[in-house]
ROSE-4610 file (N, C-alpha, C; in Angstrom, 1 decimal, always signed):
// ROSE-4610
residu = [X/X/X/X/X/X/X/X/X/X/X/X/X/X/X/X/X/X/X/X/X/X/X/X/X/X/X/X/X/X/X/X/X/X/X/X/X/X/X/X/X/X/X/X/X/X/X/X/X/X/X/X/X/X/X/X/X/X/X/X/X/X/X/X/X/X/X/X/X/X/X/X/X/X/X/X/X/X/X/X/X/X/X/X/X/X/X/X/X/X/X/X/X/X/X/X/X/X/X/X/X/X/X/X/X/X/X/X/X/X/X/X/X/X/X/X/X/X/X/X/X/X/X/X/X/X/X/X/X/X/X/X/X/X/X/X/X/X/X/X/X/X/X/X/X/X/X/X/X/X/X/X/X/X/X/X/X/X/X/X/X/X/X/X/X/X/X/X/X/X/X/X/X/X/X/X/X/X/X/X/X/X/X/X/X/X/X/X/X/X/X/X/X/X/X/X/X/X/X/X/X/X/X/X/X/X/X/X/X/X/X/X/X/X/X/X/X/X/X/X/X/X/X/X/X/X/X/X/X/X/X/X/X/X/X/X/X/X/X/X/X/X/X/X/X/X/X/X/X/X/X/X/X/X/X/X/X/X/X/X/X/X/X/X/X/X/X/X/X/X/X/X/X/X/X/X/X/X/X/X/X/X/X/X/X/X/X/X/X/X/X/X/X/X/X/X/X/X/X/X/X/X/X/X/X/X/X/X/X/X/X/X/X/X/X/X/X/X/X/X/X/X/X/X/X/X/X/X/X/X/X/X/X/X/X/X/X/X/X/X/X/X/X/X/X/X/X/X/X/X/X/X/X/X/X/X/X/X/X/X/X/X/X/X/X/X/X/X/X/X/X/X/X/X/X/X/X/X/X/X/X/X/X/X/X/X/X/X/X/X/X/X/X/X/X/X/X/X/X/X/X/X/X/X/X/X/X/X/X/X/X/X/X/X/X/X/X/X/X/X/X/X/X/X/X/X/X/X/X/X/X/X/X/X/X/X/X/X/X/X/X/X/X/X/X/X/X/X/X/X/X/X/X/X/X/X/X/X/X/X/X/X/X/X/X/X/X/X/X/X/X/X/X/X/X/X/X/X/X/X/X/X/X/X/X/X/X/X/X/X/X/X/X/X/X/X/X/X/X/X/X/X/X/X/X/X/X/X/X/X/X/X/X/X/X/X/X/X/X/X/X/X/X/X/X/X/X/X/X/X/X/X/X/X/X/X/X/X/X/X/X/X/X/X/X/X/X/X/X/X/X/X/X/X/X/X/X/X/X/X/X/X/X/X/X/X/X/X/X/X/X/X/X/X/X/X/X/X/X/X/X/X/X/X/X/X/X/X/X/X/X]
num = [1/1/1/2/2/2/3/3/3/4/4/4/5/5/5/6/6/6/7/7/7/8/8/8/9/9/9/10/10/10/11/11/11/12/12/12/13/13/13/14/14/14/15/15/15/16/16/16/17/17/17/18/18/18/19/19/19/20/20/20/21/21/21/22/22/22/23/23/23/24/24/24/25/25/25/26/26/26/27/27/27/28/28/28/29/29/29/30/30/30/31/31/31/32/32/32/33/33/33/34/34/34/35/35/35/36/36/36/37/37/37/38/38/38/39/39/39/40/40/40/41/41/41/42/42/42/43/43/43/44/44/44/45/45/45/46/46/46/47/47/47/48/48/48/49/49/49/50/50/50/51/51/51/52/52/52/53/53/53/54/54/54/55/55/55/56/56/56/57/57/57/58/58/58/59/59/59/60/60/60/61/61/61/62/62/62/63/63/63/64/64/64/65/65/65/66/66/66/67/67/67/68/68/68/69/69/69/70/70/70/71/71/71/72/72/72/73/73/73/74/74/74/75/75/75/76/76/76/77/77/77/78/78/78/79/79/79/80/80/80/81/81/81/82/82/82/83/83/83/84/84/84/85/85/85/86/86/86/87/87/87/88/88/88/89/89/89/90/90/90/91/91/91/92/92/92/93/93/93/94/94/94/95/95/95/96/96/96/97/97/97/98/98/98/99/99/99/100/100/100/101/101/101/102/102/102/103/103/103/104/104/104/105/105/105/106/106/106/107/107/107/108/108/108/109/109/109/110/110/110/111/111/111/112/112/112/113/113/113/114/114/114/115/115/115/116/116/116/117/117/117/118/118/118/119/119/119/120/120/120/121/121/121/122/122/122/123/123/123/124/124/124/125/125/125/126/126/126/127/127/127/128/128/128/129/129/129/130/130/130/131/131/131/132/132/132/133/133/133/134/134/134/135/135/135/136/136/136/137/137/137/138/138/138/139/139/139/140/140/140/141/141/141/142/142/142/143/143/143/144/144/144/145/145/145/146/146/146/147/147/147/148/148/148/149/149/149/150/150/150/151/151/151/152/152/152/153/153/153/154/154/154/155/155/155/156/156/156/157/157/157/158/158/158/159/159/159/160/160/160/161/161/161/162/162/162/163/163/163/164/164/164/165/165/165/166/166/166/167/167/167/168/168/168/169/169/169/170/170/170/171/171/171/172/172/172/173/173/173/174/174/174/175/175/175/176/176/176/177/177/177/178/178/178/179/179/179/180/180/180/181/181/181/182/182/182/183/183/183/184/184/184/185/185/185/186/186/186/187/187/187/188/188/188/189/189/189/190/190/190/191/191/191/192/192/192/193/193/193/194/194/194/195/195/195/196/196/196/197/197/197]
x = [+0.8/+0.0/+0.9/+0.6/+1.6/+0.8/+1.6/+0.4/+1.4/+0.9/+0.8/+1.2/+2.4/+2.4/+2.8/+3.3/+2.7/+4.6/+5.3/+7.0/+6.9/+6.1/+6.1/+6.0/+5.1/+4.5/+5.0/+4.7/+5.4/+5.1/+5.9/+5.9/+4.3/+3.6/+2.4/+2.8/+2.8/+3.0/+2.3/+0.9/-0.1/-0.8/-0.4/-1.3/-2.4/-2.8/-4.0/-5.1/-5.0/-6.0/-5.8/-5.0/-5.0/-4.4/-4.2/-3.5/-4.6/-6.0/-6.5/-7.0/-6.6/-6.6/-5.6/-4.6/-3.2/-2.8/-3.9/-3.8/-4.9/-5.5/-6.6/-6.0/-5.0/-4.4/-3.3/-2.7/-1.9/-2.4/-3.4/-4.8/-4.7/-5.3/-5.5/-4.4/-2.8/-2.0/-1.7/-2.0/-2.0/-3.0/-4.1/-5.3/-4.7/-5.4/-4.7/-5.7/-6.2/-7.1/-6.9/-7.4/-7.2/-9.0/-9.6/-11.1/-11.2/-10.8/-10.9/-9.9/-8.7/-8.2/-8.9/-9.3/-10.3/-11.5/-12.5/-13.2/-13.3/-12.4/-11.2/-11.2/-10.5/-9.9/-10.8/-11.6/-13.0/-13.3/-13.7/-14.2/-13.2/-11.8/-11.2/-10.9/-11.0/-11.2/-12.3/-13.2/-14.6/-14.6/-13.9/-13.6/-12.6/-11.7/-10.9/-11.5/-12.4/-12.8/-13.8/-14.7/-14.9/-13.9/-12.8/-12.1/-11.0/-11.3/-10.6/-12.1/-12.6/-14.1/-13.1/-12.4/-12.0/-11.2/-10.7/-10.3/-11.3/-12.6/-13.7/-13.0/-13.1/-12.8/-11.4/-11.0/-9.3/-9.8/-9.3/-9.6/-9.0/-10.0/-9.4/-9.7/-10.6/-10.1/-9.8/-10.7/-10.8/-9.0/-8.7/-7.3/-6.0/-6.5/-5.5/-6.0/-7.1/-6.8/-6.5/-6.6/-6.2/-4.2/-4.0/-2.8/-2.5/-2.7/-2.8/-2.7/-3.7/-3.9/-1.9/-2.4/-0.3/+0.6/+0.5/+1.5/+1.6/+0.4/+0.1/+0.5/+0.4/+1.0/+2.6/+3.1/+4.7/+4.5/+4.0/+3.9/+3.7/+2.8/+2.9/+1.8/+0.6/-0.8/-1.0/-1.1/-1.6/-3.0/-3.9/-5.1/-5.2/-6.6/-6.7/-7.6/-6.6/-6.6/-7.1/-8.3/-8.6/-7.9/-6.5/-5.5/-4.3/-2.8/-2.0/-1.3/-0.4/+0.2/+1.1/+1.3/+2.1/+4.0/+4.8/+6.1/+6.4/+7.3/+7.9/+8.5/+9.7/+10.7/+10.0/+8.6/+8.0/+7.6/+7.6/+7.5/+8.2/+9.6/+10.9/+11.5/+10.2/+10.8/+10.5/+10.8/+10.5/+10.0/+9.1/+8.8/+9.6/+9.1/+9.7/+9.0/+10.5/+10.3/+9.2/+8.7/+7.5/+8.1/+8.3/+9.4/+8.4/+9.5/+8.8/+7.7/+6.8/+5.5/+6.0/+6.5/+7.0/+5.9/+4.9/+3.8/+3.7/+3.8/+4.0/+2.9/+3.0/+1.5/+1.6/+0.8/+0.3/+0.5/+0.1/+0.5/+0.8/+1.9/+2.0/+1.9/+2.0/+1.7/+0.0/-1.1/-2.3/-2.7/-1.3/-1.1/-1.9/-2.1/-2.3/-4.2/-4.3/-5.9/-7.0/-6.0/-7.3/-7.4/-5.9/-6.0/-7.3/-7.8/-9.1/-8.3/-9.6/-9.1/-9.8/-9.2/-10.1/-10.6/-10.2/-10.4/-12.4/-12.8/-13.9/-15.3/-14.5/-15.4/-15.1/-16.0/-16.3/-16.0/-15.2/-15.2/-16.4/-17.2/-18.7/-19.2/-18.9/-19.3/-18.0/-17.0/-16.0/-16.2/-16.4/-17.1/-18.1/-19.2/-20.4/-19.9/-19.0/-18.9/-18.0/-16.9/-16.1/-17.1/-17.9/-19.0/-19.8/-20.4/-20.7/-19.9/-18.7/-18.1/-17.5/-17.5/-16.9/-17.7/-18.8/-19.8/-19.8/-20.3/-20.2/-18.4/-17.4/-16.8/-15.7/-15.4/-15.0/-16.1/-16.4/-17.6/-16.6/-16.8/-16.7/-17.8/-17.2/-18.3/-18.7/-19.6/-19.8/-19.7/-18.1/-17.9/-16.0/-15.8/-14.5/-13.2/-12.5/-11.5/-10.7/-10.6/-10.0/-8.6/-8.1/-6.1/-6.0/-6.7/-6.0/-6.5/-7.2/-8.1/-6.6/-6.6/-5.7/-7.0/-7.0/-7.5/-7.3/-7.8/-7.4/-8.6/-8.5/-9.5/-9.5/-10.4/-11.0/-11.2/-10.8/-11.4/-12.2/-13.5/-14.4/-14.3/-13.6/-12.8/-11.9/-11.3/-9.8/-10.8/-11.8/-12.4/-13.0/-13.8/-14.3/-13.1/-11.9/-10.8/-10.7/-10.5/-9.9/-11.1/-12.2/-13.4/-13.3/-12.6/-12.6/-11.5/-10.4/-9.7/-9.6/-10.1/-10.7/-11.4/-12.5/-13.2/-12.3/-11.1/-10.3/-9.8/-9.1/-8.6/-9.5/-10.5/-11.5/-11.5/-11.7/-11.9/-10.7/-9.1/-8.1/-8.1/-8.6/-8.3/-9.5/-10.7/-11.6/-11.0/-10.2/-9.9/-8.4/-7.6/-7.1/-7.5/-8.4/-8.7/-10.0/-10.1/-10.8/-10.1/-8.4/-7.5/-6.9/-6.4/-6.4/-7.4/-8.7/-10.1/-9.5/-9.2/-9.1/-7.9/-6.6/-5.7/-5.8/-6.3/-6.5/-7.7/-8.6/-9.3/-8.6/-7.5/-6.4/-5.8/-5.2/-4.8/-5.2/-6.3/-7.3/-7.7/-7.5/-8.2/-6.5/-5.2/-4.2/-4.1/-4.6/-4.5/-5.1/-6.7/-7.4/-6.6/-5.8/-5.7/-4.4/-3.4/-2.4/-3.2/-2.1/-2.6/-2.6/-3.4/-3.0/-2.4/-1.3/-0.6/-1.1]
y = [-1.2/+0.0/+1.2/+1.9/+3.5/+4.4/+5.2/+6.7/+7.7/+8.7/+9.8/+10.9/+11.3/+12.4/+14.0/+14.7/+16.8/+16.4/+15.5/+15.6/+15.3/+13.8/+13.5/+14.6/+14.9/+16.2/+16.8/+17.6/+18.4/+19.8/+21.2/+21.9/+22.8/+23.2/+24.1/+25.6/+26.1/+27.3/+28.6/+28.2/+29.2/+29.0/+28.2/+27.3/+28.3/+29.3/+29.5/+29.2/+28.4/+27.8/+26.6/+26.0/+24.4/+23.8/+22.6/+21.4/+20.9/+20.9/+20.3/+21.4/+22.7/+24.1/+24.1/+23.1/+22.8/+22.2/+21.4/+19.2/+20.1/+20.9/+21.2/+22.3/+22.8/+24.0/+22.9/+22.1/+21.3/+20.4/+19.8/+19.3/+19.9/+21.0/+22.0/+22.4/+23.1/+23.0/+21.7/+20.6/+19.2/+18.8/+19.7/+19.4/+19.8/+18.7/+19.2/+20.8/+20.9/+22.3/+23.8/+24.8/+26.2/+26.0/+25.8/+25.8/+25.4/+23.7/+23.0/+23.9/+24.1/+25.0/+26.4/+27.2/+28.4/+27.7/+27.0/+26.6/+26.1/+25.0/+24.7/+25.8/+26.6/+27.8/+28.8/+28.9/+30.0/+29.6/+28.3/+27.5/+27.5/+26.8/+27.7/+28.9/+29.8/+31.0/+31.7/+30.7/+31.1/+30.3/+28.8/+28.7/+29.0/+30.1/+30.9/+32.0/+32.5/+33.5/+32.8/+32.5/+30.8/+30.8/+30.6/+30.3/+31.0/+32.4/+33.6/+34.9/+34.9/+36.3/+37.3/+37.6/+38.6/+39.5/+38.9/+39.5/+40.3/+40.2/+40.6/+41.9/+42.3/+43.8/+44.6/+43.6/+44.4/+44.7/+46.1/+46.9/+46.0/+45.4/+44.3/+43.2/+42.5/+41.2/+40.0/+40.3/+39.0/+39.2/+40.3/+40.7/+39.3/+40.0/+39.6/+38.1/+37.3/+36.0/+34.9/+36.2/+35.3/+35.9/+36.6/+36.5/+35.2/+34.7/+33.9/+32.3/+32.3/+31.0/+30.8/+31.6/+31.8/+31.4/+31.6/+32.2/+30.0/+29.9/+28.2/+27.0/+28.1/+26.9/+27.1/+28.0/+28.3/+28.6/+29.9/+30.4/+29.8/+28.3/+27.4/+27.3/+27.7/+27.8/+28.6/+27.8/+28.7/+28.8/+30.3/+30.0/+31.4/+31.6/+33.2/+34.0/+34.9/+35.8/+36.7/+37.4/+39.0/+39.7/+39.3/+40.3/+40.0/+41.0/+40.5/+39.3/+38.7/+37.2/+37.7/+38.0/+38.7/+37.6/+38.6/+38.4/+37.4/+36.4/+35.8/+36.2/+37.7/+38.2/+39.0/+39.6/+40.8/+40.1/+39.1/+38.3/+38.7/+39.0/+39.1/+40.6/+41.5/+43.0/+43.6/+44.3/+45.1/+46.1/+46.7/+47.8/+49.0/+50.4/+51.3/+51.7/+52.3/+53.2/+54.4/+54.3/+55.6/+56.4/+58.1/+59.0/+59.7/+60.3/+60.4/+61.6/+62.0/+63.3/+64.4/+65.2/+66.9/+68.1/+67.8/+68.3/+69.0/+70.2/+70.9/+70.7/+70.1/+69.9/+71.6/+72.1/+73.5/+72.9/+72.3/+71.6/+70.2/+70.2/+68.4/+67.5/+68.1/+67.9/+67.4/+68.3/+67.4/+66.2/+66.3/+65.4/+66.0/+65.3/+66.1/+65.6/+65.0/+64.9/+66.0/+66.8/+68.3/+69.3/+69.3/+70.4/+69.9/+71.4/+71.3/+71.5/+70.8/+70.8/+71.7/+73.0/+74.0/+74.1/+73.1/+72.8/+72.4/+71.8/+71.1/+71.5/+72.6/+73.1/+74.4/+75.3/+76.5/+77.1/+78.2/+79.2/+78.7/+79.2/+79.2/+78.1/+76.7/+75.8/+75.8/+76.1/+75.7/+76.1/+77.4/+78.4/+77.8/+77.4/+76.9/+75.8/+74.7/+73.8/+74.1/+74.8/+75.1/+75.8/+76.2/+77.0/+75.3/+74.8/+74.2/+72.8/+72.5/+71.6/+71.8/+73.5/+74.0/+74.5/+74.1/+74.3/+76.1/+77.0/+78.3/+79.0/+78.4/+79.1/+79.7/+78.7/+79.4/+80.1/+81.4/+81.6/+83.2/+82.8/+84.0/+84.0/+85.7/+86.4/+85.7/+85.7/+84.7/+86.2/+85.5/+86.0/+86.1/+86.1/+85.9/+85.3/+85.4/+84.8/+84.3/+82.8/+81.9/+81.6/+82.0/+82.3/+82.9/+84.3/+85.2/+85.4/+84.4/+84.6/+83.6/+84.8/+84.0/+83.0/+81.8/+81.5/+81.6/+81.8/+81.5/+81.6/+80.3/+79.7/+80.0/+80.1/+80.6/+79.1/+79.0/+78.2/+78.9/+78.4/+78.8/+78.6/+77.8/+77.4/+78.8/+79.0/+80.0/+81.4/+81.7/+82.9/+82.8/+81.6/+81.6/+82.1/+80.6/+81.4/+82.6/+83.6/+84.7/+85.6/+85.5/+86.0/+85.4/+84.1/+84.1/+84.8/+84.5/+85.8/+86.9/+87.3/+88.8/+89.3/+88.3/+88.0/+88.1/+87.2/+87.2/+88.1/+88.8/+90.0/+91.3/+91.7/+92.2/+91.8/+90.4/+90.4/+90.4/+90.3/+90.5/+91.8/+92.6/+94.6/+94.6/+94.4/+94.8/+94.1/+92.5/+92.3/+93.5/+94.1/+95.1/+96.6/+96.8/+97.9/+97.8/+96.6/+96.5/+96.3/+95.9/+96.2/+97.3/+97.3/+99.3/+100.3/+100.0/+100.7/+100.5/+99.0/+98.3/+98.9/+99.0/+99.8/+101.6/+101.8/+103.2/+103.3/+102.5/+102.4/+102.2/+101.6/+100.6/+101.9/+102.7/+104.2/+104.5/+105.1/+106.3/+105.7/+104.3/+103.8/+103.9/+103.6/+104.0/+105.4/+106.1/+107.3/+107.8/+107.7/+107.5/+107.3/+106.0/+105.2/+106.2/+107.2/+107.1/+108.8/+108.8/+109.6/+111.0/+111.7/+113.3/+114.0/+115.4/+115.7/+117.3]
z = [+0.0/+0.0/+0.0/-1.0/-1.2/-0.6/+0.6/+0.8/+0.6/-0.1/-0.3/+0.4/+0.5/+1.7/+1.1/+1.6/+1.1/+0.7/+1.8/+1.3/+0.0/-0.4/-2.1/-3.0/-3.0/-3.8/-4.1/-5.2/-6.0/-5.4/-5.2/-4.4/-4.8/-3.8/-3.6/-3.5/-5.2/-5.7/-4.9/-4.8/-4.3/-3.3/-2.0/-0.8/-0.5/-0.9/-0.7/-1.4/-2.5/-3.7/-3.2/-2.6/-2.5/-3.3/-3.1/-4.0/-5.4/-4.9/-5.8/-7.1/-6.7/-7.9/-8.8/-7.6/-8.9/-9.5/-9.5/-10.0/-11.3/-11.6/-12.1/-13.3/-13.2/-13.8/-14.7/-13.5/-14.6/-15.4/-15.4/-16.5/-17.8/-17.2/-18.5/-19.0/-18.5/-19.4/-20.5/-20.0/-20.9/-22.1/-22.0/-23.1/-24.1/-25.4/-26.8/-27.7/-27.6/-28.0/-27.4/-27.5/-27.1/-26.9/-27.4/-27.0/-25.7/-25.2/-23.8/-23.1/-23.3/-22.2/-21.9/-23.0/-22.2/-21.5/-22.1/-21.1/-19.8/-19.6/-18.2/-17.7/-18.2/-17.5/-17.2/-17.5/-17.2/-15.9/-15.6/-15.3/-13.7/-14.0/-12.7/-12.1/-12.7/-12.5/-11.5/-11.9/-10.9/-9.7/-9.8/-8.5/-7.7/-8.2/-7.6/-6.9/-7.4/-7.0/-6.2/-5.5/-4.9/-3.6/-3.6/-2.6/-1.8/-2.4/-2.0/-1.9/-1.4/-2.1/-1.6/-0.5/-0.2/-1.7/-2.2/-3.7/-4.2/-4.1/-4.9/-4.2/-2.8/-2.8/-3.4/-3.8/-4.3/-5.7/-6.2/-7.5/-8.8/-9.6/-10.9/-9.9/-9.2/-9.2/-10.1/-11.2/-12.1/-12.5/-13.2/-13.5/-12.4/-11.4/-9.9/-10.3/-10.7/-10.6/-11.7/-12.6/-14.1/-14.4/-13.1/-12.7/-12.3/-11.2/-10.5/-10.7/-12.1/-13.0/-13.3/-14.2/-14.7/-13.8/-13.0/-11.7/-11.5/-11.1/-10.5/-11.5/-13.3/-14.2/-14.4/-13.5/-14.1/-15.2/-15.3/-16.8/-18.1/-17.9/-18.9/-19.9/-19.1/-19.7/-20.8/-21.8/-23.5/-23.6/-22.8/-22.6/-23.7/-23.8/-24.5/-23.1/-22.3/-21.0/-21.8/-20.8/-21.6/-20.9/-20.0/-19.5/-20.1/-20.0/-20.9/-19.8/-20.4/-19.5/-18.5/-17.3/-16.6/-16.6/-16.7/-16.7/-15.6/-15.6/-14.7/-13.9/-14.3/-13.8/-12.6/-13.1/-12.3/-10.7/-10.8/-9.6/-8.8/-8.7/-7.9/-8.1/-9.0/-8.7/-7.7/-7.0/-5.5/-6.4/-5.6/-6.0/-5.3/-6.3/-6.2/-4.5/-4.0/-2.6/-2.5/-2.0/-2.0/-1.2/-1.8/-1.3/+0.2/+0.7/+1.9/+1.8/+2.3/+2.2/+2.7/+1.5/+2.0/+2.2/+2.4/+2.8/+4.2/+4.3/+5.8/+6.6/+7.3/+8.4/+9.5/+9.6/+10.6/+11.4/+12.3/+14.0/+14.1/+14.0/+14.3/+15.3/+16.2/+17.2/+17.3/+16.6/+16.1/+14.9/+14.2/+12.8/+11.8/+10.8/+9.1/+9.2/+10.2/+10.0/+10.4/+11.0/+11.8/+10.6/+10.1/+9.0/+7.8/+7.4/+7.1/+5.5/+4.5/+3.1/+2.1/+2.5/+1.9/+0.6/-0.1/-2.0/-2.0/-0.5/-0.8/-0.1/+1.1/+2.2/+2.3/+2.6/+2.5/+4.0/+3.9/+5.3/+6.2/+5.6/+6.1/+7.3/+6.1/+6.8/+8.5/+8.2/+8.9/+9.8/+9.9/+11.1/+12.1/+11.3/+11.7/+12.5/+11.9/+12.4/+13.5/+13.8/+14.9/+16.0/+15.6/+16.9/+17.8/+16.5/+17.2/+17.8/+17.6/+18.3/+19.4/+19.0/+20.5/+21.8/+21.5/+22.3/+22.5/+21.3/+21.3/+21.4/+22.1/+22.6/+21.7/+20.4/+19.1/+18.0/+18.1/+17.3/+16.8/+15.6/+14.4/+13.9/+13.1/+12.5/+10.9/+10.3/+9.1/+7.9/+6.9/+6.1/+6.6/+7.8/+7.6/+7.0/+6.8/+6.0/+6.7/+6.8/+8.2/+7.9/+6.4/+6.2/+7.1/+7.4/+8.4/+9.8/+9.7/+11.4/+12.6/+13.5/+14.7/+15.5/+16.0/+16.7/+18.5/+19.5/+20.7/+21.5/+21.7/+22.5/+24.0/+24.3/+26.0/+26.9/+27.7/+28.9/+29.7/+29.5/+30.7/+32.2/+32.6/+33.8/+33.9/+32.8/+33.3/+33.7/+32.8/+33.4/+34.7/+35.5/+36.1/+37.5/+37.1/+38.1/+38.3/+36.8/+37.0/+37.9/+37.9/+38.5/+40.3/+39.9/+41.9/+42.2/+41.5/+42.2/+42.2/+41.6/+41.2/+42.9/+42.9/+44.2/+45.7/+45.5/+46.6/+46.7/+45.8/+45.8/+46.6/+45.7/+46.5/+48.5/+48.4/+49.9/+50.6/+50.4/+50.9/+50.7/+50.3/+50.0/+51.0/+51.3/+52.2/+53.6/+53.8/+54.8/+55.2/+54.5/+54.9/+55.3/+54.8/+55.4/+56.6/+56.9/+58.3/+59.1/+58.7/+59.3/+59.9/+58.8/+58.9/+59.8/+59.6/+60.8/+62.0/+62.6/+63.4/+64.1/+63.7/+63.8/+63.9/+63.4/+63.8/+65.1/+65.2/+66.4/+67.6/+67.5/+68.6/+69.0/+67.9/+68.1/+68.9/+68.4/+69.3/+70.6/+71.0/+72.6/+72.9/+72.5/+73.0/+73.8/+72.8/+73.2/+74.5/+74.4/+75.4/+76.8/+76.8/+77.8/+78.7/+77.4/+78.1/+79.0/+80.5/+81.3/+80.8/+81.4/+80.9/+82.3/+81.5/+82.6/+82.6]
């Protein structure tokens, strides 16, 4: 009795289609016609897409799996692709480095996602929308021109402080001059007290 093991086998090009996608591609490279191999080949194709759906969201799927056919025959399949036959070589090209983004971010410290994209939205709205996220407390006038507007935002906390000490102040300037009364009262009963001659 012979069993069959993955060491025998001949190496699995594409292990995410399986073994039996590639017992099925080397089939069809073997048929003697171009008619049976496109229909074969149609035919795997759909159960490619079948056993991968996530591809459906990648842009060109069918493209990406009639890559893929090729790729599992070693380039061998004489089928008629309505894509061109992709290169062997392009397998093992790296792609090009994507240069780094010289694009000046305004605060980086908030990153390139706050900056507003003035190409698509209007002052107007922007305004609108900063009043209300700020709960009133960024509020411009409508018509302004937000290149030139300085922003500086208020804490309503900081006012509130600045109003209690404001407050304290007030009552350390009233607790000194009840001092002060108090002291000049102290005077005048000094006075009083000392003897007359």
């Amino acid at each position: 009795m012979n069993f069959d093991y993955n060491t025998t086998r001949s190496h699995l090009i594409l292990s995410e289609y399986g073994r039996n996608v590639q017992n099925m591609v080397k089939y069809i490279c073997e048929l003697p016609t171009i008619e049976e191999r496109n229909k074969y080949a149609q035919a795997v194709i759909d159960l490619m897409g079948f056993l991968q759906p996530h591809l459906r969201d990648v842009a060109d799927f069918k493209h990406k799996l009639w890559d893929h056919l090729h790729i599992i025959s070693g380039y061998q399949i004489d089928v008629e692709s309505p894509y061109p036959k992709p290169l062997p070589e392009n397998a093992f090209k790296k792609p090009e480095p994507l240069p780094y983004p010289q694009q000046r971010i305004t605060y980086k410290h908030y990153g390139k996602t706050v900056d507003w994209n003035k190409d698509n939205v209007s002052d107007d709205t922007i305004i609108k929308d900063l009043k209300y996220l700020s709960g009133g407390l960024l509020s411009l006038d409508e018509g302004v021109n937000l290149a030139k507007v300085e922003f500086r935002a208020q804490n309503p906390r900081q006012n509130n402080n600045n109003n209690n000490n404001r407050g304290r102040t007030n009552n350390n300037n009233n607790g000194k001059n009840r001092q002060n009364n108090n002291n000049n009262n102290n005077r005048g009963r000094n006075n009083n007290n000392k003897p007359k001659y």
